[in-house]
C-alpha positions as CSV (number, residue, x, y, z in Angstrom):
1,X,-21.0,20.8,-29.7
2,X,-17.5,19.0,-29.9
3,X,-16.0,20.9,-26.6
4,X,-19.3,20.7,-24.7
5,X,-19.1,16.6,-25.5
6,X,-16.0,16.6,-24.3
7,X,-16.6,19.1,-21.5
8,X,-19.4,16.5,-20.1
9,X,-16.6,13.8,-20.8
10,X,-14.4,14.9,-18.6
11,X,-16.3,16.3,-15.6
12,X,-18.1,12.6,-16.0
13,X,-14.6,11.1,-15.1
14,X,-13.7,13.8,-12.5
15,X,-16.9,13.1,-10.6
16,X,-16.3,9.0,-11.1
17,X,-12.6,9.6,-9.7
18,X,-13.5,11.4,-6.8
19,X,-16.3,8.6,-5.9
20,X,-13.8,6.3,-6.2
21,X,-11.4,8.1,-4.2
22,X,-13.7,8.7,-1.4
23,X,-15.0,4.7,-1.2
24,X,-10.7,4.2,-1.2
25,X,-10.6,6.5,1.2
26,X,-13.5,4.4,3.6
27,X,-12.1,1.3,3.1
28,X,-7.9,2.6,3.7
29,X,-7.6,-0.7,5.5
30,X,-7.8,-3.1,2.8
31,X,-4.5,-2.3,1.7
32,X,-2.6,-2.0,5.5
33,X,-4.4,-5.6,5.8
34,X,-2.9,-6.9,2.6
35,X,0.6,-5.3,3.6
36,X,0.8,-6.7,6.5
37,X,0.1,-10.4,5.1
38,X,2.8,-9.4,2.6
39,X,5.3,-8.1,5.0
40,X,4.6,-11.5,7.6
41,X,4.8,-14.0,4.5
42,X,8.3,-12.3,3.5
43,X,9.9,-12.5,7.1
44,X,9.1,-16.3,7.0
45,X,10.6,-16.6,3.6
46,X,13.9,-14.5,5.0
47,X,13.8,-16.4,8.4
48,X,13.4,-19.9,6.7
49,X,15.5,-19.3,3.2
50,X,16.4,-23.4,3.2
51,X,12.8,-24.7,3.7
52,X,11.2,-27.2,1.5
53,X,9.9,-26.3,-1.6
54,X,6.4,-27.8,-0.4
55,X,6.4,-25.6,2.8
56,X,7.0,-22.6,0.5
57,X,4.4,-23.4,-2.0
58,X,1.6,-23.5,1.2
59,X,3.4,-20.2,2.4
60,X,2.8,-18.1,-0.8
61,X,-0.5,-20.2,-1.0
62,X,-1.8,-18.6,2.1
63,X,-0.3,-15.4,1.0
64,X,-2.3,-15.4,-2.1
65,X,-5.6,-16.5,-0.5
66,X,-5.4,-13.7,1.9
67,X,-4.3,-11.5,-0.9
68,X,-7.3,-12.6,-2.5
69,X,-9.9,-12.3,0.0
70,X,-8.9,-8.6,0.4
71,X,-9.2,-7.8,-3.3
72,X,-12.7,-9.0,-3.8
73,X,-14.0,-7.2,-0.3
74,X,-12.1,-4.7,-1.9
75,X,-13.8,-4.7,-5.2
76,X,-17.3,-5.3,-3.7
77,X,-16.9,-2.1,-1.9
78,X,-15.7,0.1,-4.7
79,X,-18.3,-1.1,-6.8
80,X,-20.6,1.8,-7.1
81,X,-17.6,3.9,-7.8
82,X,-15.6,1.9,-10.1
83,X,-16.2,1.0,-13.0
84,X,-13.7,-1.7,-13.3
85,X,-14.5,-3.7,-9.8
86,X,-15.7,-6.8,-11.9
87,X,-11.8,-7.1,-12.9
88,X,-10.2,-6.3,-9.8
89,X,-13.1,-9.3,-8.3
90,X,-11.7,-11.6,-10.7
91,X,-8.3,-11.0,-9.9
92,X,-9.4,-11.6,-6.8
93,X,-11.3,-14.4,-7.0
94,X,-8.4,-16.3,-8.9
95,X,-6.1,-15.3,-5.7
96,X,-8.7,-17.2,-3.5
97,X,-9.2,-20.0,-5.9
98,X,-5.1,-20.5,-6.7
99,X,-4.3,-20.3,-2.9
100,X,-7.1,-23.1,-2.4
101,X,-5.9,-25.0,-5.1
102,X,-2.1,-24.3,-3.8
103,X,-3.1,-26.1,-0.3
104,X,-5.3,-29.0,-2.3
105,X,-2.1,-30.1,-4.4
106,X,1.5,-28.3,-2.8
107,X,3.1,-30.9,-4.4
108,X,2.6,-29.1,-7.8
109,X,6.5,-28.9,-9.7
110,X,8.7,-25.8,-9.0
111,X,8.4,-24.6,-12.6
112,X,4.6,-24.5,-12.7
113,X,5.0,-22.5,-9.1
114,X,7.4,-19.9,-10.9
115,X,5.0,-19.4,-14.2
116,X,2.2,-19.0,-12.1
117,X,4.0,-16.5,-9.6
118,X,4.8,-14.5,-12.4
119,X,2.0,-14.6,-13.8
120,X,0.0,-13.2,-11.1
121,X,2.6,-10.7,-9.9
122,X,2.1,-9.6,-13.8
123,X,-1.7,-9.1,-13.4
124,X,-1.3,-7.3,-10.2
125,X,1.3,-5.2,-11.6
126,X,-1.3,-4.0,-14.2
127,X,-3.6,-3.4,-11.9
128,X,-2.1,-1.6,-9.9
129,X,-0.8,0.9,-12.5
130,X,-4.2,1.2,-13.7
131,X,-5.8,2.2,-10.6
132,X,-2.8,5.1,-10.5
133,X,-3.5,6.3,-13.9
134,X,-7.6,7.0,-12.6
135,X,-6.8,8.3,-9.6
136,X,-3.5,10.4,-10.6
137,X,-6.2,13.9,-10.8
138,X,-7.9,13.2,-7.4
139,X,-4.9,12.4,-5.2
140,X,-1.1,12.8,-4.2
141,X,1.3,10.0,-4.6
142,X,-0.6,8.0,-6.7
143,X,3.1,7.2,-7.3
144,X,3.0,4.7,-4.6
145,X,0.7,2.6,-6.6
146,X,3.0,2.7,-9.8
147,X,5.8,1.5,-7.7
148,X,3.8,-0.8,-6.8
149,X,3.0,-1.9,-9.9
150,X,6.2,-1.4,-11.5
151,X,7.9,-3.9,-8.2
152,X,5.4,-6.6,-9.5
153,X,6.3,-6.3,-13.1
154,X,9.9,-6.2,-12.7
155,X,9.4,-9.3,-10.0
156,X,7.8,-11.2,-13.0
157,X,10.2,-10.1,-15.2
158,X,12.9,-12.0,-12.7
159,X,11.0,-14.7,-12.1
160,X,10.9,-15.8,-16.3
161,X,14.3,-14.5,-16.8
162,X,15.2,-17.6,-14.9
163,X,12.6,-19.9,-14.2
164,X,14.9,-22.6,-13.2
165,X,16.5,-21.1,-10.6
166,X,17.6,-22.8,-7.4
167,X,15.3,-22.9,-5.0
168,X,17.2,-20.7,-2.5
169,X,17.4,-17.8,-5.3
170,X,13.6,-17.9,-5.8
171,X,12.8,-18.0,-1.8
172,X,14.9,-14.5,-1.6
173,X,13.3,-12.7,-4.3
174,X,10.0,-13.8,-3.0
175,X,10.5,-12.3,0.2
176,X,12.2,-9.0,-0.8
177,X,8.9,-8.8,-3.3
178,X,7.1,-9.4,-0.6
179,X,7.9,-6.9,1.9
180,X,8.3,-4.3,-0.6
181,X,4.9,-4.7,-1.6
182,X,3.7,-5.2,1.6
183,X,5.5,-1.8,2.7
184,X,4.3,0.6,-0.1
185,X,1.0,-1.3,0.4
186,X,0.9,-0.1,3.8
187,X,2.1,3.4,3.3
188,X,-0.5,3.8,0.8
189,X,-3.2,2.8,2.9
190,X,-2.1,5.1,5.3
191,X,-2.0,8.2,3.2
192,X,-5.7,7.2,2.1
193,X,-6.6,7.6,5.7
194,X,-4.4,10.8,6.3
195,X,-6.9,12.7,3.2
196,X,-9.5,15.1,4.5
């Protein structure tokens, strides 16, 4: 009775993996999308390393917001197949509402901005690593999603290691984050579209 209960256990998470991984596999542009935005808000960042702190804050704000937007279509469409889609909505939802709140008050101080970064680079990290543990059965390098994960952690990490860092430091590490994420965001989309 034991093995049989844990027979129907696990072909129960097989079949919700491979629904998952087939509504990933429809919706392989979400994460190109969100790359790209990553990979454009980090060639600012490099191209403009001595801009004001304000123009940054709107930057990254924008940045989020899009972020945001693509998690929750993201989540709404991986619903049926996922049974943790209410996180990744909230996750996504607080991108939308942060980047909104970003462009209502960019004046916000420089170590609020930091905490906050890190703070969301930490959840996203999570997520990310989460997402790679479910699918690690039903697809090949899932890896790119624990780098993923593992660039936002380590990105946090940075970011409270120091959070009073000059300005110039924290525009740099923002935009290699950036378009590192942005790349293996990319590559990953991609290899969901590449899957028969």
């Amino acid at each position: 009775s034991g093995s049989a209960n844990a027979l129907a256990f696990r072909n129960a998470c097989l079949y919700n993996a491979g629904m998952l991984l087939e509504t990933l596999k429809r919706h392989w542009w979400v994460p190109v999308l969100r790359g790209v935005a990553a990979i454009v808000f980090g060639i600012i960042a490099f191209t403009h390393p001595v801009m004001a702190a304000a123009t940054l804050v709107l930057f990254f704000g924008a940045w989020v917001l899009i972020d945001g937007i693509f998690r929750v279509i993201g989540a709404i469409g991986h619903r049926a197949s996922d049974s943790d889609w209410g996180f990744n909505l909230v996750i996504g939802i607080l991108g939308i509402i942060v980047g909104l709140l970003t462009f209502h008050a960019p004046a916000i101080t420089a170590l609020a901005l930091v905490v906050y970064i890190a703070a969301w680079a930490m959840m996203i990290g999570a997520t990310e690593i989460a997402l790679a543990i479910k699918m690690r059965r039903e697809i090949k390098g899932e890896w790119f999603l624990i780098l993923m994960g593992l660039a936002s952690i380590i990105f946090a990490g940075l970011l409270l290691w120091n959070p009073l860092a000059g300005a110039a430091a924290l525009i740099w590490i923002i935009a290699w984050y950036a378009v590192i994420m942005g790349v293996l965001a990319i590559i990953f989309g991609v290899r969901l579209r590449s899957l028969g």
